[in-house]
C-alpha positions, 0 to 999 in steps of 0.5 A: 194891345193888351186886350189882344190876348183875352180873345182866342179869336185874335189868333184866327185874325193874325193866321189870316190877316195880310198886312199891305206896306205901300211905302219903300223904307229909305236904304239903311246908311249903315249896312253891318249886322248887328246883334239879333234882338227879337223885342228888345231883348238878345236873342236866347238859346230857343231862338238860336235853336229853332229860328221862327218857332215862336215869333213874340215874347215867348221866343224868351222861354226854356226848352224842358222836358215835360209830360206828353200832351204838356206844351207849355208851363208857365211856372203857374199855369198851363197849355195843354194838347187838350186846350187846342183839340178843344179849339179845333173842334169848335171851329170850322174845318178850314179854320181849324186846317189854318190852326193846325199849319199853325200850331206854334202861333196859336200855343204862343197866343195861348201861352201869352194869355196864361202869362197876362192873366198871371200877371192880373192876378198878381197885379190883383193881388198887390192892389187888394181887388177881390180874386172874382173880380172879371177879368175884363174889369181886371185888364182895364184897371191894369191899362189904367194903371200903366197909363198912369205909371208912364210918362212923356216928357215935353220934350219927348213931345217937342222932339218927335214935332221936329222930327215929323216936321222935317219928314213932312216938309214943314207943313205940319200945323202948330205945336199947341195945336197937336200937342195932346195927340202927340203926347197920346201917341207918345204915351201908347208907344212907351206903355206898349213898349213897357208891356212888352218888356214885361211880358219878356221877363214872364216868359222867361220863366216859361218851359216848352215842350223840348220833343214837341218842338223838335216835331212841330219845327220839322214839319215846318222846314218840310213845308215846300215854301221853306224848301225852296228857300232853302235850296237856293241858299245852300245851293252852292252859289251866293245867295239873294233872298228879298222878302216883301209884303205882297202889294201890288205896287212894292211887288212891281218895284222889288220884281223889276230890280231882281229881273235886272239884277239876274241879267246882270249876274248871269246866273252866276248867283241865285235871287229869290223874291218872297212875297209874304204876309206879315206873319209868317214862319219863313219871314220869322225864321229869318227873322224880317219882322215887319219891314216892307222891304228886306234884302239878306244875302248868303255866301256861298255855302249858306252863310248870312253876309249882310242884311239891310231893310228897304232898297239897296242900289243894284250896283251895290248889290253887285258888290256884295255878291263879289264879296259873297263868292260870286 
């Protein structure tokens, strides 16, 4: 997880990546909406201005003023127009005409790989390593040491047996049997959840480029994907938007309940599917996150009124779009 953002290349991986959800969250008891949190921290200013711009850790950062073909400042280091004119003459035109529909993705990755390798260097130089040290040796002794600096209790371990017990029937072999995987697991989960954490903070001290994202985010909400999203949610009526990842078998299931649906509302209310990867602008600008299954519903001048992951019954959907005006 932290190596990811050593490799440029990664970047190209994500923009073409399809993630496939094959299972359908359970409904979500609890159907409020709560706070926005984008990995763990409130969302901020950026976030609240221009949803979806940026999609991790960055989504902390300042909007500023900087000098043209100045992207992005770190407080130490910097991404610069001429990095990914670079990048785009490096690679092949379709992978370049990917980077380009993509800018904000790719300057967050460059971005996050300034902000880890300021923190190897600061990490560095509290351990006296040598500044020529490579970095690859630099980021392993860095994993070395969150590792040794987490730790999992037995009963974190003895919890998460239960609970996966119970999901799965009881079928699951004896405690002393697992208890290592279990504890590896437990522990890769709390060092990426504390690396993320930190990388929060970083980004916290990090400024964009104010006119380049007022640019970058118009061509976005011009794309004809958004549009049409758009159009039905301030189309005046109440609004349903279901956004799944395209698999074949989640997507039979999503489309089967929205056509039953629509007969039942007699165009009385709009309702979209949007079938999408796992990391796209509209699913970030409505901020899906990773979830196979989201149901959002609007009001009838565009507001958002509920949200929930995984299926809703059609019945209680029904409801919703009596309380949303229909």
């Amino acid at each position: 997880m932290i190596t990811i953002l050593l490799r440029m290349k990664n970047t190209l991986i994500i923009l073409c990546a399809v993630v496939l959800g094959v299972a359908i969250g359970a409904a979500v008891t609890n159907r409020m909406i709560r706070p926005m949190q984008v990995n763990g921290m409130s969302i901020g200013r950026f976030e609240q201005r221009y949803p979806g711009f940026f999609q991790g850790p960055m989504v902390n950062a300042r909007l500023g003023d900087l000098p043209d073909g100045t992207l992005v400042n770190t407080g130490q280091l910097t991404v610069y127009m001429a990095d990914i004119e670079k990048l785009l003459r490096s690679e092949t035109p379709a992978i370049a005409k990917q980077i380009n529909l993509n800018l904000p993705i790719v300057v967050e990755q460059m971005a996050e790989s300034l902000l880890f390798r300021q923190e190897l260097l600061e990490y560095a130089q509290k351990q006296n390593i040598p500044k020529d040290t490579p970095v690859k040796n630099l980021s392993e002794a860095y994993q070395t040491e969150l590792m040794r600096t987490t730790e999992v209790n037995e009963s974190d371990i003895e919890a998460f047996y239960e609970q996966q017990k119970e999901q799965y029937g009881g079928s699951l072999p004896p405690l002393d049997v697992v208890r290592d995987q279990i504890k590896q697991r437990l522990t890769e989960t709390a060092m990426s959840n504390k690396f993320t954490l930190r990388m929060n903070l970083l980004a916290q001290q990090c400024v964009v480029n104010r006119k380049w994202v007022e640019a970058q985010y118009k061509e976005l909400l011009l794309r004809p994907d958004v549009q049409a999203v758009e159009k039905l949610r301030y189309g005046g009526k109440p609004t349903i938007l279901v956004f799944a990842f395209n698999d074949p078998k989640l997507m039979s299931a999503v489309d089967q309940q929205m056509k039953d649906l629509k007969k039942l509302v007699n165009d009385k209310a709009n309702i979209s599917v949007v079938p999408s990867t796992s990391r796209t602008f509209l699913r970030a600008r409505y901020r899906v996150g990773e979830v196979n299954w989201m149901t959002i519903v609007f009001n009838t001048t565009g507001r958002e009124v509920y949200r929930t992951e995984g299926q809703v019954p059609t019945e209680e959907l029904l409801l919703i779009l009596k309380q949303a005006g229909m």
